[in-house]
Residue frames as qw, qx, qy, qz and C-alpha x, y, z in Angstrom:
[[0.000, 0.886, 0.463, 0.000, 0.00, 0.00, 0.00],
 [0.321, -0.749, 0.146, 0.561, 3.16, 2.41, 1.14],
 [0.464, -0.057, 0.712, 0.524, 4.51, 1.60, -2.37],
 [0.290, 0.580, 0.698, 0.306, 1.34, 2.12, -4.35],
 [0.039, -0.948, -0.211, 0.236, 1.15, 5.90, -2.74],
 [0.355, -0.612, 0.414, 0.573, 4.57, 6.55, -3.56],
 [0.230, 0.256, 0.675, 0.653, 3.89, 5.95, -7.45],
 [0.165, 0.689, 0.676, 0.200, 0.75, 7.53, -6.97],
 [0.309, -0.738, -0.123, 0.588, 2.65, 10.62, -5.75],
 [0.380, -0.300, 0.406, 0.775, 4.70, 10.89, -8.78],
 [0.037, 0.471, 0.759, 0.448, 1.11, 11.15, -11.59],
 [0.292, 0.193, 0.163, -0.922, -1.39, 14.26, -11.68],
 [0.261, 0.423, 0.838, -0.225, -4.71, 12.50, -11.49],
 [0.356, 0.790, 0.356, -0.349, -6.11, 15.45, -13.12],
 [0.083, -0.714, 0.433, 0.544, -3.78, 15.68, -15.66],
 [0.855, 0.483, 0.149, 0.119, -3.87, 13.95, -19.56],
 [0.266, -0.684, 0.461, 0.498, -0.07, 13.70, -20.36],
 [0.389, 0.663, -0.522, -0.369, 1.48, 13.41, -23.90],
 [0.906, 0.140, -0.333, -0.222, 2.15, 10.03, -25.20],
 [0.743, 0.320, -0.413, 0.419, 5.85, 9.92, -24.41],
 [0.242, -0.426, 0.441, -0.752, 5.62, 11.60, -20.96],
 [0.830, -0.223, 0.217, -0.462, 2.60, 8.94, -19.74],
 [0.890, 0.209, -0.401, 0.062, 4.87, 5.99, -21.06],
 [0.276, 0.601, -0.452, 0.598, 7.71, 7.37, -19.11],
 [0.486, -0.372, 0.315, -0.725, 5.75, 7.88, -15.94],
 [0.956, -0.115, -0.066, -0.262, 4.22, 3.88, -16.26],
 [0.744, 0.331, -0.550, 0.187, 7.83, 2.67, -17.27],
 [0.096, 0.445, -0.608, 0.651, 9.42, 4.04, -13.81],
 [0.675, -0.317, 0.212, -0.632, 6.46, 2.93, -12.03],
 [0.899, 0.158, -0.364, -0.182, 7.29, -0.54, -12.67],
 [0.122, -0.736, 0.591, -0.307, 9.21, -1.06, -9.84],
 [0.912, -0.250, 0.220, -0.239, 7.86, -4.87, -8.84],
 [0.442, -0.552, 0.687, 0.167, 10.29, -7.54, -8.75],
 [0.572, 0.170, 0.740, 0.311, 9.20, -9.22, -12.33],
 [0.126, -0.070, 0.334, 0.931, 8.84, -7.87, -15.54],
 [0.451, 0.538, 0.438, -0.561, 5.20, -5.76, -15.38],
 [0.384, 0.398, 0.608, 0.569, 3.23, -5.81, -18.47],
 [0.128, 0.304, 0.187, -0.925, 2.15, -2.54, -19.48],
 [0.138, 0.568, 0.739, 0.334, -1.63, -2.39, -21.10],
 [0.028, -0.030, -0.194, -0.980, -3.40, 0.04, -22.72],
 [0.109, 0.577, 0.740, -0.328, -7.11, 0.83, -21.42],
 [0.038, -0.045, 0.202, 0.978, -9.38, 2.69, -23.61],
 [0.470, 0.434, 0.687, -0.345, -13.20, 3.95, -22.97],
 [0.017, -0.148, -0.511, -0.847, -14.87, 4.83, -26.51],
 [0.402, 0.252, 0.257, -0.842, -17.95, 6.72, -27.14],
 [0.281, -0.016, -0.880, -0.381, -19.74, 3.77, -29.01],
 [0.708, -0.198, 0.300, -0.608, -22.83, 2.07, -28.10],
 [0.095, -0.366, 0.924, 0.056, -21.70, -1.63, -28.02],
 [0.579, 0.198, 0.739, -0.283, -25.23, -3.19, -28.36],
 [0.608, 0.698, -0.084, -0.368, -25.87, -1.92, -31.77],
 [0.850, 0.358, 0.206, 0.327, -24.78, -4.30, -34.55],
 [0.386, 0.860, 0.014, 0.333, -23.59, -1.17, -36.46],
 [0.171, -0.872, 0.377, -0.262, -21.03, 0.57, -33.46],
 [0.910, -0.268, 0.136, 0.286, -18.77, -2.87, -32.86],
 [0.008, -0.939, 0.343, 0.014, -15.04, -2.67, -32.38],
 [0.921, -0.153, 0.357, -0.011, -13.17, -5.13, -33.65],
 [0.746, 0.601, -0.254, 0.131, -9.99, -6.15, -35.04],
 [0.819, -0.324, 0.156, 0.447, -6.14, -7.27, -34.69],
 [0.348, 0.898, -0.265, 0.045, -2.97, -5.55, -35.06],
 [0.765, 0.163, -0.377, 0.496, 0.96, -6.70, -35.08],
 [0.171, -0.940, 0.165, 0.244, 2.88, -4.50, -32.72],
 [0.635, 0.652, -0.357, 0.210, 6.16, -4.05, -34.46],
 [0.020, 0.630, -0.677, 0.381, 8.16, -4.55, -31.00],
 [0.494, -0.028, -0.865, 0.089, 5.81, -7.43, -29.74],
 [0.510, -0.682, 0.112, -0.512, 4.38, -7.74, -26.41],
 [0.155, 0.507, -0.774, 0.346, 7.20, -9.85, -24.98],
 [0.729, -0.112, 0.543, -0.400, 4.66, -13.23, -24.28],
 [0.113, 0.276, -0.895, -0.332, 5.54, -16.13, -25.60],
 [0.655, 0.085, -0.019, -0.751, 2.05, -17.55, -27.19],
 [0.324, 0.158, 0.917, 0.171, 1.09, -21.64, -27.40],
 [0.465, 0.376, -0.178, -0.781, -0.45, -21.93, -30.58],
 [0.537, 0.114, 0.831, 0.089, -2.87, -24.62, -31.86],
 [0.221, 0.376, -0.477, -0.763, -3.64, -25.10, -35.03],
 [0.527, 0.146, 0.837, -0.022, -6.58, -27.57, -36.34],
 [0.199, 0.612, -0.494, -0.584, -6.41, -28.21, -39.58],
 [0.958, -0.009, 0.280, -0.067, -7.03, -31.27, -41.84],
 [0.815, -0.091, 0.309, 0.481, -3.69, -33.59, -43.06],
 [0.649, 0.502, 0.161, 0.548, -2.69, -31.79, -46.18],
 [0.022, 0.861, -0.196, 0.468, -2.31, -28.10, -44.00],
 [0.800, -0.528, -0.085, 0.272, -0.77, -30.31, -40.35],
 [0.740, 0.047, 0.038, 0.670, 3.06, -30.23, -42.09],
 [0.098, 0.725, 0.091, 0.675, 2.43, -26.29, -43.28],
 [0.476, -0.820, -0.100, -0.302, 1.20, -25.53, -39.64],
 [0.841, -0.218, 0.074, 0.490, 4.23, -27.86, -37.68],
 [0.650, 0.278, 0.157, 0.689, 6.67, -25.72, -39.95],
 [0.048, 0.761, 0.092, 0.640, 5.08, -22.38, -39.37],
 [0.106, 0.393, -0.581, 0.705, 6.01, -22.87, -35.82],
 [0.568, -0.454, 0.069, -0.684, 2.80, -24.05, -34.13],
 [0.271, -0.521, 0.728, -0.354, 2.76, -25.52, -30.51],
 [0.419, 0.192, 0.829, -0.316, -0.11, -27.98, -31.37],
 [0.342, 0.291, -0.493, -0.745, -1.68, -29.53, -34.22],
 [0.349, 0.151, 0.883, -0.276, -4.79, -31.68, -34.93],
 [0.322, -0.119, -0.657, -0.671, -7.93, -32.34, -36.43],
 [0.546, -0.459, -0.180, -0.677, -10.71, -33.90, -34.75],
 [0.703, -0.470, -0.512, 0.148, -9.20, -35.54, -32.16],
 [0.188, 0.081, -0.401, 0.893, -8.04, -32.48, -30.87],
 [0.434, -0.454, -0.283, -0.725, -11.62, -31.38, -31.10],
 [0.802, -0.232, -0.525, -0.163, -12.10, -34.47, -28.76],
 [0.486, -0.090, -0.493, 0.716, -9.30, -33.73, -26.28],
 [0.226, -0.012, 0.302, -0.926, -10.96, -30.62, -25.18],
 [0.611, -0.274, -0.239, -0.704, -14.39, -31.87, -24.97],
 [0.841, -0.118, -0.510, 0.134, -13.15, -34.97, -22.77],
 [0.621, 0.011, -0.341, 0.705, -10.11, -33.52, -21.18],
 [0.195, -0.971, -0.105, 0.092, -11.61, -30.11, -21.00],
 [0.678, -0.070, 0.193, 0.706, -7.83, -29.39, -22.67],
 [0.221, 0.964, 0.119, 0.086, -6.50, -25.84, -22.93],
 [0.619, -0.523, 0.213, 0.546, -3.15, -25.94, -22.81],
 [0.253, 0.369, 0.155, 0.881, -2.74, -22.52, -25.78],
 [0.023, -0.572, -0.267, 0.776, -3.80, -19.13, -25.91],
 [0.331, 0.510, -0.213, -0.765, -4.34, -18.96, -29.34],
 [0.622, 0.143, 0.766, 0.072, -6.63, -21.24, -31.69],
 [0.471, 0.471, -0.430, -0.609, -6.71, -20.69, -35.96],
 [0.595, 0.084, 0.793, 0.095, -8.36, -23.24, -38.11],
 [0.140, 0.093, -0.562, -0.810, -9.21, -23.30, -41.71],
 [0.400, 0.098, -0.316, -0.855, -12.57, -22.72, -43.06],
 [0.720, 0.091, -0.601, -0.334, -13.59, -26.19, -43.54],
 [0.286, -0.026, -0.800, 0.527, -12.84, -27.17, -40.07],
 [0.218, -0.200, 0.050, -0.954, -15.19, -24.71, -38.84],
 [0.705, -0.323, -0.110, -0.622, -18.05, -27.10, -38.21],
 [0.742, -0.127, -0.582, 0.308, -15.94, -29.68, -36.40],
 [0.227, 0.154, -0.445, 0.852, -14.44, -26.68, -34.34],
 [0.300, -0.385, -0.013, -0.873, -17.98, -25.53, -33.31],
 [0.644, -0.440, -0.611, 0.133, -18.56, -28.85, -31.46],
 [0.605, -0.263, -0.497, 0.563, -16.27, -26.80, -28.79],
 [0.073, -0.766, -0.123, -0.626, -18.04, -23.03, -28.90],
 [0.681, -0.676, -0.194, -0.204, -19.31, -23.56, -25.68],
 [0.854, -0.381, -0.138, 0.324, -16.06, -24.09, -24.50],
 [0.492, 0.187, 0.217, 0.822, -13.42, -22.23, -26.73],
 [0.015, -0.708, -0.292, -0.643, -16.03, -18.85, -26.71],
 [0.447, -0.894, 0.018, 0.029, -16.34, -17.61, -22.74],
 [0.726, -0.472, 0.102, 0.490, -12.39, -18.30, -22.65],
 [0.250, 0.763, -0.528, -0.277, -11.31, -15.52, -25.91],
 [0.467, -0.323, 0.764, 0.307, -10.38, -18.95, -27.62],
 [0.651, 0.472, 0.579, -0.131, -12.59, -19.18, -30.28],
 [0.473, 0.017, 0.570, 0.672, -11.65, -18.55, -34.07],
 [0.363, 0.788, 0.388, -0.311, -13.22, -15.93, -35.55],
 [0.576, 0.543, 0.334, 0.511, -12.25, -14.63, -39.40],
 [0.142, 0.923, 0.175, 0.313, -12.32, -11.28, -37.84],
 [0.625, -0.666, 0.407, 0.034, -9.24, -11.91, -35.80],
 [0.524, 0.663, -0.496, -0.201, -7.56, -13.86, -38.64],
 [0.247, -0.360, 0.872, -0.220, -7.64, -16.87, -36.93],
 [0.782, 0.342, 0.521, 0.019, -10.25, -18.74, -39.55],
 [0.142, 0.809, -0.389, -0.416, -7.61, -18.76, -42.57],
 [0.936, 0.332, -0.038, 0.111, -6.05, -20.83, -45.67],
 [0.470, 0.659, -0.464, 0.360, -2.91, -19.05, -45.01],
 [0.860, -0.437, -0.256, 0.060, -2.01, -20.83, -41.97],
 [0.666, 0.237, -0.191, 0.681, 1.71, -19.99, -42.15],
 [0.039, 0.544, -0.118, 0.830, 0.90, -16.14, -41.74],
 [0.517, -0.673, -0.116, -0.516, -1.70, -16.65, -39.20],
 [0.754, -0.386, -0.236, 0.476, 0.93, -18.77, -36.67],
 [0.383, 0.349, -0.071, 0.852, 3.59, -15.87, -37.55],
 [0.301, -0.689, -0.300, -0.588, 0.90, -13.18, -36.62],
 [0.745, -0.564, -0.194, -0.299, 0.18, -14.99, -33.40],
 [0.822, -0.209, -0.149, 0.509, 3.77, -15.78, -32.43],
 [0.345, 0.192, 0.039, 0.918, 5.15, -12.20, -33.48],
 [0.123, -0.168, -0.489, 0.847, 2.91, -9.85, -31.60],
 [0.127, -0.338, -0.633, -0.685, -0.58, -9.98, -32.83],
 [0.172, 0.317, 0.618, -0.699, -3.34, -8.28, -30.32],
 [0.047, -0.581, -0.700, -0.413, -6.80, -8.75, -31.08],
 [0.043, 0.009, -0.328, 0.944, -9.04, -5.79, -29.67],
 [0.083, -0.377, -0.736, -0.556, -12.19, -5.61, -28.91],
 [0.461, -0.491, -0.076, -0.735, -15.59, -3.84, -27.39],
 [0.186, 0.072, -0.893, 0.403, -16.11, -4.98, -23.84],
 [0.148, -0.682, -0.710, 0.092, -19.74, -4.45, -21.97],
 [0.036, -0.860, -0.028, 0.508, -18.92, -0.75, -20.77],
 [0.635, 0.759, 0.090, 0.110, -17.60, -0.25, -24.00],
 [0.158, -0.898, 0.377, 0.163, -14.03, -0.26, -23.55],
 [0.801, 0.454, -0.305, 0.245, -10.94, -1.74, -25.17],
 [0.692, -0.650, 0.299, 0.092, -8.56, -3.44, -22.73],
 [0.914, 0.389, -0.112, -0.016, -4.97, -4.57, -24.39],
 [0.785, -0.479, 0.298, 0.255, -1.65, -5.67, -23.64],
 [0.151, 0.970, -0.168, -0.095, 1.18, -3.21, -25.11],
 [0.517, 0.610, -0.451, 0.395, 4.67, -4.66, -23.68],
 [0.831, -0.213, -0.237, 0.455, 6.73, -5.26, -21.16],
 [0.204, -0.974, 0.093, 0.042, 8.10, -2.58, -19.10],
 [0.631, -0.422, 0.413, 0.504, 11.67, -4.12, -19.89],
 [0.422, 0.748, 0.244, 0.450, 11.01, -2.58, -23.94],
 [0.210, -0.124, -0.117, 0.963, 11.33, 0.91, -22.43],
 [0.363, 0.667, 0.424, -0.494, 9.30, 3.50, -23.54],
 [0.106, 0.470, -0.533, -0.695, 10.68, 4.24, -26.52],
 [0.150, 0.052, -0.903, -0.400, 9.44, 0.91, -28.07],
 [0.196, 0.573, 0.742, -0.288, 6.31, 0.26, -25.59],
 [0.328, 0.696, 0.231, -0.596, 5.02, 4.12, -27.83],
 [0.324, 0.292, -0.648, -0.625, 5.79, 2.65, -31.16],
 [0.154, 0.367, 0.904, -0.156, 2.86, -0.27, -29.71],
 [0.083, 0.572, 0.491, -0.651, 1.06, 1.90, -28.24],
 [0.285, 0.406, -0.388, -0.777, 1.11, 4.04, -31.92],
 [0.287, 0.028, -0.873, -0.392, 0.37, 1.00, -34.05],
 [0.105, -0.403, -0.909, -0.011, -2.49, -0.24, -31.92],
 [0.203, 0.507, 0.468, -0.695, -4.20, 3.30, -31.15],
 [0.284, 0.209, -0.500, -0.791, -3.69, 4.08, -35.07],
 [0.352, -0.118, -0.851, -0.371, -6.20, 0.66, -35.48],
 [0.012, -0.533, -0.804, 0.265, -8.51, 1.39, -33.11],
 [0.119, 0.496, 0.106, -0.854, -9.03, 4.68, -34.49],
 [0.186, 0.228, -0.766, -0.571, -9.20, 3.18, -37.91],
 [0.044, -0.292, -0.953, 0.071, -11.84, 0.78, -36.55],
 [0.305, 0.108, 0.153, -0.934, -14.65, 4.19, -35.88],
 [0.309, 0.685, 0.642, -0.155, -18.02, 2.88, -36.51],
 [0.039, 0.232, 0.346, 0.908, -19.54, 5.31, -39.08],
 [0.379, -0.678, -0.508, -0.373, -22.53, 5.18, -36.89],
 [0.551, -0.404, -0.412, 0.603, -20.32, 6.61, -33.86],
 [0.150, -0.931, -0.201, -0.266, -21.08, 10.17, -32.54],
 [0.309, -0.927, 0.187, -0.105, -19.48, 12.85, -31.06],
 [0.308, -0.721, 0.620, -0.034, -16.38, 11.95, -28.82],
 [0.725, 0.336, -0.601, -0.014, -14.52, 8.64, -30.31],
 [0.573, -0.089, -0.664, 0.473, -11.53, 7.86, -27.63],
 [0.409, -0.840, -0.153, -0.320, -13.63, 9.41, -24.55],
 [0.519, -0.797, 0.294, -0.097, -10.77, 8.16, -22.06],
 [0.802, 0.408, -0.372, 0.229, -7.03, 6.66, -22.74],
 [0.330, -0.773, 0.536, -0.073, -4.93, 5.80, -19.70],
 [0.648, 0.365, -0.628, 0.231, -1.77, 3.50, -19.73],
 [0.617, -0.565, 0.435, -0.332, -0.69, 1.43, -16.71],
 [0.481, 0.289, -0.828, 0.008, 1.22, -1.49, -15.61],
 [0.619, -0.323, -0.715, -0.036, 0.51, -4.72, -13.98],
 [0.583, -0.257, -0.424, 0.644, 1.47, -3.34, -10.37],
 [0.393, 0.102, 0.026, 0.914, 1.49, 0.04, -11.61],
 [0.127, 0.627, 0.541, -0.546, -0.94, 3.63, -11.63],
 [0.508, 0.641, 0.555, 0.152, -2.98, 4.79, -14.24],
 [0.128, -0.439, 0.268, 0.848, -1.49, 7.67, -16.20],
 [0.533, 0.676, 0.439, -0.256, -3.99, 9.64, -18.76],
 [0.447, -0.148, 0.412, 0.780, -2.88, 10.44, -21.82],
 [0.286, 0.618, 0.104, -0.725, -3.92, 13.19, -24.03],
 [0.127, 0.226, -0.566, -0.783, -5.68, 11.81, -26.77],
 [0.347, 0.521, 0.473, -0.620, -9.32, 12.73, -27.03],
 [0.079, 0.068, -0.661, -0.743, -10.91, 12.50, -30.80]]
């Protein structure tokens, strides 16, 4: 608690700093004894129930976010070797389907199948969907190009997306990047959520943008649109 004031000394609560000033401010805050992630919280002025105002989509960061991803891949025979080669942790067909519907198996973070799988994979909605595991085309994780979509998912791909209160929650970096690199993320994923606008959004876009690490205090940043 003595710890948490002392960071919280060093941040004007009422204050929206610059990009490269609020990165600063999170990086130093990072004081814990492992390497904090730093994530980017953001509220938008959307109305998530409407079909028409969703937020959705994936970007690379160019520096990563310094987690090493398990990646399955289910696929039928002729794409297995492609998938093996493209680096992925786990490969199958329908008896992977089967291991997680027995085993209740989740041992990734990230599932891509091709097209044609798609109705084998939906045996396991119910499972794969409350956990963010599920494949969705708009995430680039139903695909023929299998190769790219491990790559993607090993090399720093964040998906983003509309929560209930309408916000966008996402994992930036590693406070051991610096700041320099954590605000070339931070660029690359605000540029695609900005890019994402509904055309049926009003008024204010990014209503609130703060940066923070695992451990760490929120720091606003000044960009309002």
């Amino acid at each position: 608690m003595k710890n948490y004031k002392v960071k919280a000394e060093k941040v004007d609560s009422t204050k929206a700093y610059e990009v490269a000033d609020a990165m600063k401010l999170v990086v130093e805050n990072a004081t814990a004894k492992f390497d904090e992630s730093i994530e980017l919280h953001v509220r938008l002025g959307v109305d998530g129930r409407q079909a028409d105002q969703q937020v959705r989509g994936t970007v690379v960061l160019p520096n990563g976010t310094g987690k090493t991803l398990k990646v399955l891949v289910i696929c039928k025979p002729d794409k297995q070797d492609e998938a093996k080669k493209a680096g992925a942790d786990h490969v199958g067909a329908e008896d992977i389907v089967t291991k997680i519907t027995s085993q209740n198996w989740l041992d990734f973070d990230v599932c891509i199948t091709t097209p044609d799988m798609m109705g084998v994979v939906g045996r396991v909605a119910k499972i794969l969907g409350p956990k963010g595991l599920m494949p969705n085309p708009k995430s680039g994780t139903v695909t023929t190009d299998i190769k790219k979509a491990v790559a993607d998912a090993k090399g720093g791909k964040v998906e983003y997306r509309l929560d209930k209160g309408n916000n966008v929650h996402c994992l930036i970096g590693k406070a051991s990047f610096g700041a320099d690199k954590l605000v070339e993320n931070y660029n690359a994923l605000i540029a695609a959520i900005i890019k994402a606008k509904p055309s049926a959004a009003k008024g204010t876009y990014l209503k609130n943008v703060v940066l923070t690490s695992t451990m760490g205090v929120g720091v606003k940043v000044n960009q309002i649109i």
